[in-house]
C-alpha positions, 0 to 999 in steps of 0.5 A: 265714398264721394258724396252725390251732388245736391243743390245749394238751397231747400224748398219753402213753398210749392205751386201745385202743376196740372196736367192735360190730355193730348186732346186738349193740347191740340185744341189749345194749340190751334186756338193759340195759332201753333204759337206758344208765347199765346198758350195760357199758362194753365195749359202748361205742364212745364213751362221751358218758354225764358228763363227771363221772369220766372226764378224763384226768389229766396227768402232774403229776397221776399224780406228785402222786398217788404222793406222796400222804400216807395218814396218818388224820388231818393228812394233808399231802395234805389240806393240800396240797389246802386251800391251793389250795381257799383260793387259788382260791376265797378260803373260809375252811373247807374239807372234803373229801368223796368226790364232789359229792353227798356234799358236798350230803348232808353240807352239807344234812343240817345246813342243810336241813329239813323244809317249807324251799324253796330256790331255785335256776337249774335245780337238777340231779338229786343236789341236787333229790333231796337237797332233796326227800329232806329233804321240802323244795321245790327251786324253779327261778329260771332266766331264760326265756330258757334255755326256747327252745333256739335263742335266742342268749343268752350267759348262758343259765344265769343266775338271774331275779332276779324270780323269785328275789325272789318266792320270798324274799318268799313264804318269809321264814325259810324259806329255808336258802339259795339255790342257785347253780349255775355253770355251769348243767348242767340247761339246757344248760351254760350259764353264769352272767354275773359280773353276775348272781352278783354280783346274785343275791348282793346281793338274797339277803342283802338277805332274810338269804338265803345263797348255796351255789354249786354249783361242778361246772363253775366254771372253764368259767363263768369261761372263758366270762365271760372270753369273753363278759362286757364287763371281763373279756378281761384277767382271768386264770381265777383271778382271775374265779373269786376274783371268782365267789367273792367274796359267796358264803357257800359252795360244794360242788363235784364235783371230778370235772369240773372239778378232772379226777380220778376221784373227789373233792368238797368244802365250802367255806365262809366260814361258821364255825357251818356249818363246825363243823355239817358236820363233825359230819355228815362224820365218820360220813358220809365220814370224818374231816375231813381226807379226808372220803372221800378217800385222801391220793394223791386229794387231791394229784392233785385239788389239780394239778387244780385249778391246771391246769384254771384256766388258760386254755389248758386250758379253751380246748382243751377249750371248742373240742372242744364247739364244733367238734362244735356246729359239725358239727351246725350243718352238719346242721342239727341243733337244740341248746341254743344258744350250745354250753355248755363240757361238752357240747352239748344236742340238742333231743329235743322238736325231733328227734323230733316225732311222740313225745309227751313221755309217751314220753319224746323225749330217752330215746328218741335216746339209744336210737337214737344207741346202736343206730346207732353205739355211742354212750352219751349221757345223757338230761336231760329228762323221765325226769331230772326225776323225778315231782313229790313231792306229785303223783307226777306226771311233770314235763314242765315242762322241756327234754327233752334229749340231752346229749353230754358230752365227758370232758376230754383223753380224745377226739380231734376225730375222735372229733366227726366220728363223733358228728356223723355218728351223729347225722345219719343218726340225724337223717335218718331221725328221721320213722320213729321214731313211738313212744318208751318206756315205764317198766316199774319206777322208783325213787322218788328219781332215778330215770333212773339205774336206771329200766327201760324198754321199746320201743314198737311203732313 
């Protein structure tokens, strides 16, 4: 008898969950102005809003992190973190910031200027607006196959190098760079094949163009290209990664996902001109160039994270939570971006909730309703997320609208998807009785989602 797949690690610790009545969801709910990124964390049940943050961490972390050196400068924690960075993605300079995006507004405050365009596969929310802040132009160069959620594609992610070649030739010396996200978060965690990293690296060099991997969810894209990809089932994680790595001119990453800390970012570059530009940024920034926003304990545990998080028993433990819960909508019939990504699983808003016109936001509308019927905090990534258009100020209906639900790493059980699974569902069922969706009352100008306020409409 073939043994029942279990995951790579045991528990050490809990933190205890509480549950709330529907009464008390709908109150909490108006009061947050049907935003859930302003719910306080005790009115959560299960907490699906990123993945970015809130692994846990494992035993060598907790002890690497007591080790950790809080000296200003030429801290050994930060020598310590450099030398994993080096191995894993081969860079030859290296920078630590506090988290992602201050990794992009340190790296694009030197890199990007006014009237730039850069392209990118689906480029996400911090990096548009750090783009867009700058008052350049952030163009999309995903393949069309990430457009129809149902399609069976395994590297739904990838960049059109069509599409990407009209915007090198349009724009001859005036693109910074291109950004190359792996995996793709935007449309649904898909991966980027290694052929088409390797491609797209070929054709921007061929126009002088360098390469920025945005690197959030590196070690997922590596697990499914060892997965999926024909050349690759013998390779280990870190060698596909130092592969992903190998003609990219530099990255930025958001340790918080796949390096499982709870805070921590970088720049790493082959680049020596970019090197010595961002740190004149890092310093009033984030701090001095040896932590960059970190304390020296951040680095060591960042730095175990790293290492474990690129071996494959740990990404397939993880990679196999997503796709149990995908199976369990399978089951119900409940439409999501297909094949299941390696963070999450993406529902369709635009296919659930057909009787709400996009101007009132479908995907912001289920998460609402997943929220009031079981205590379950998703993020939305569609219409709300995108952001008005810059010139226009009109809204961008232009994308999916979808409802992510992020499995944080190592921190919920199997158990835990049923709930989710059977939330949905019954929210599912009774999709043709929700016929209206919100309204924006107040909206920041840049990013919007994170503090916007909403109201209910009448149904």
């Amino acid at each position: 008898m073939e043994l029942p797949f279990a995951e790579s690690w045991k528990i050490k610790m809990i933190e205890p969950l509480r549950k709330s009545t529907r009464a008390e969801r709908e109150q909490w709910l108006k009061e947050a102005h049907y935003n859930v990124f302003q719910l306080k964390s005790e009115q959560v049940y299960i907490d699906l809003l990123t993945d970015s943050g809130t692994g846990a961490m494992s035993d060598r972390q907790w002890s690497a992190l007591m080790l950790g050196d809080e000296s200003y400068a030429g801290a050994t924690s930060f020598y310590k973190f450099e030398e994993v960075v080096k191995r894993i993605f081969g860079m030859t300079y290296v920078i630590p910031t506090h988290q992602g995006r201050a990794a992009e507004n340190v790296l694009f405050s030197y890199l990007v200027k006014e009237g730039n365009v850069v392209p990118g596969n689906a480029h996400f929310d911090t990096t548009k607006g750090h783009i867009e802040s700058r008052k350049a132009k952030a163009i999309d160069v995903t393949t069309d196959d990430a457009k129809d959620t149902q399609l069976e594609v395994p590297f739904k992610g990838n960049v059109s190098l069509e599409k990407l070649e009209k915007v090198l030739k349009e724009n001859q010396g005036n693109v910074p760079f291109m950004v190359l996200t792996v995996t793709n978060n935007t449309v649904g965690g898909q991966p980027v094949s290694m052929e088409n990293i390797k491609a797209t690296c070929k054709l921007c060099h061929q126009y002088g163009v360098p390469v920025v991997m945005d690197s959030a969810r590196f070690a997922e894209n590596a697990y499914f290209i060892k997965t999926r990809e024909a050349g690759y089932a013998d390779k280990t994680i870190k060698e596909i990664a130092l592969e992903m790595y190998a003609d990219a001119d530099a990255m930025t990453m958001s340790a918080k996902k796949d390096g499982i800390v709870n805070m921590g970012g970088f720049i790493a570059t082959r680049n020596k001109e970019w090197y010595e530009g961002a740190k004149l940024f890092c310093i009033p920034f984030e701090g001095y160039i040896t932590y960059g926003g970190m304390n020296g304990r951040d680095l060591n545990a960042l730095a175990v994270g790293l290492d474990e998080n690129t071996e494959f028993e740990m990404l397939e433990t993880r990679i196999h939570q997503v796709a149990y819960l995908a199976s369990l909508l399978d089951e119900y019939g409940i439409p999501y971006q297909r094949p299941a990504g390696g963070h999450a699983i993406f529902v369709d808003a635009d296919k659930v909730l057909t009787q709400i016109p996009k101007e009132e936001f479908p995907a912001q509308t289920l998460t609402c309703e997943l929220y009031l019927e079981a205590g379950i905090r998703a993020c939305e990534i569609g219409y709300m997320l995108a952001d008005r258009d810059p010139v226009t100020r009109e809204n961008r209906f232009g994308g999916l609208d979808l409802l992510r639900l992020c499995i944080p790493r190592r921190v919920y059980t199997d158990n835990h998807m049923k709930v989710i699974a059977a939330a949905l569902k019954n929210v599912y069922d009774r999709r043709m009785d929700i016929t209206r969706g919100v309204a924006i009352e107040w909206e920041a100008p840049l990013m919007r989602h994170f503090t916007v306020q909403l109201r209910r409409l009448e149904q």
